[in-house]
C-alpha positions in Angstrom: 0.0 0.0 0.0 1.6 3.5 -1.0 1.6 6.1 1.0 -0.3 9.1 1.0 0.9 12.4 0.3 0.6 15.1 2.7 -1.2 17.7 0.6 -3.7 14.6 0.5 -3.5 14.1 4.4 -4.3 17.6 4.9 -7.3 17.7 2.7 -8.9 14.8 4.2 -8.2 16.2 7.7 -9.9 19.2 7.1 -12.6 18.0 5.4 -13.2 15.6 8.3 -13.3 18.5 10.6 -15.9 20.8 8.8 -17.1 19.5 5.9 -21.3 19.2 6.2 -22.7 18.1 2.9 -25.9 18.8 4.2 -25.7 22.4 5.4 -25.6 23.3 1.6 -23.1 26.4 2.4 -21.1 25.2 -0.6 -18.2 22.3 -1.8 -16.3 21.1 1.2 -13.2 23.2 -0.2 -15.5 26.1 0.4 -16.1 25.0 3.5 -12.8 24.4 4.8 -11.7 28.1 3.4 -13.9 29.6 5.7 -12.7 28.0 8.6 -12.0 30.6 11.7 -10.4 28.0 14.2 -6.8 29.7 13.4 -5.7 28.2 16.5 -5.6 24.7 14.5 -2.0 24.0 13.2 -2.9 23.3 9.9 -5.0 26.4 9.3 -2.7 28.3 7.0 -2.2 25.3 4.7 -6.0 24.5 4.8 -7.4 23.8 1.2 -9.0 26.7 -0.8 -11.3 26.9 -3.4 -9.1 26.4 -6.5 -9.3 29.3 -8.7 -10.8 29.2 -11.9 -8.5 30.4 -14.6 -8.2 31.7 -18.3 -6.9 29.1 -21.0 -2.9 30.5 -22.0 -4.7 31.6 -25.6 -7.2 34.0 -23.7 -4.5 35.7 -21.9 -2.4 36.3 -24.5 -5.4 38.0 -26.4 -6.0 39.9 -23.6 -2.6 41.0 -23.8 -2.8 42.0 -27.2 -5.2 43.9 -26.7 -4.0 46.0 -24.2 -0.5 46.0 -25.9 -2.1 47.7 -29.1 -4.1 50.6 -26.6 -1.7 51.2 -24.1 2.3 53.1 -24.4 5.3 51.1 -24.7 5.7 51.2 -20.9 2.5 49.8 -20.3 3.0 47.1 -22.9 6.4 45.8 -21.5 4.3 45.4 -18.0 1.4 43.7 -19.8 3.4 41.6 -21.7 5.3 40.5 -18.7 2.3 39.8 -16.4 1.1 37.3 -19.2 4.5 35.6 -19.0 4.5 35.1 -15.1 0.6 33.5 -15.7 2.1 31.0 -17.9 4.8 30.5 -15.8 2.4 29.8 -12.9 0.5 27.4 -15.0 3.2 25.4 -16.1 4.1 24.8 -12.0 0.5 23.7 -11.4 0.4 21.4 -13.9 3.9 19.5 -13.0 
């Protein structure tokens, strides 16, 4: 039998905690994000509510489009804030 990982040990002890499918106040990740006991130990790892993101191509539309209406200086931050977003999806999918 393998062992699990932590992140995995951590969800499933939170959920245990104060997950209540019944009390329809949302997914047991929403649950757990609103948690106030912040004297637990594992409150600032807790599981959130994953975000929901824009596909790469979206972003770099986006970015286009702001590129073309905005000054040089505003482009090079535009363009770099794109890059750091694939970046960022590229460590969440490895």
């Amino acid at each position: 039998m393998s062992r699990p990982s932590l992140r995995t040990a951590v969800d499933a002890m939170c959920k245990s905690c104060i997950y209540d499918p019944g009390s329809g106040n949302g997914a047991w990740r929403e649950q757990v994000a609103g948690c106030s006991s912040s004297n637990c130990a594992l409150h600032a790892v807790r599981p959130l509510p994953v975000k929901a993101t824009k596909p790469a191509v979206e972003r770099q539309s986006v970015a286009v489009a702001v590129i073309g209406a905005a000054g040089q200086g505003q482009a090079d931050i535009v363009t770099k804030t794109a890059r750091n977003d694939d970046a960022t999806d590229e460590r969440r999918a490895a």
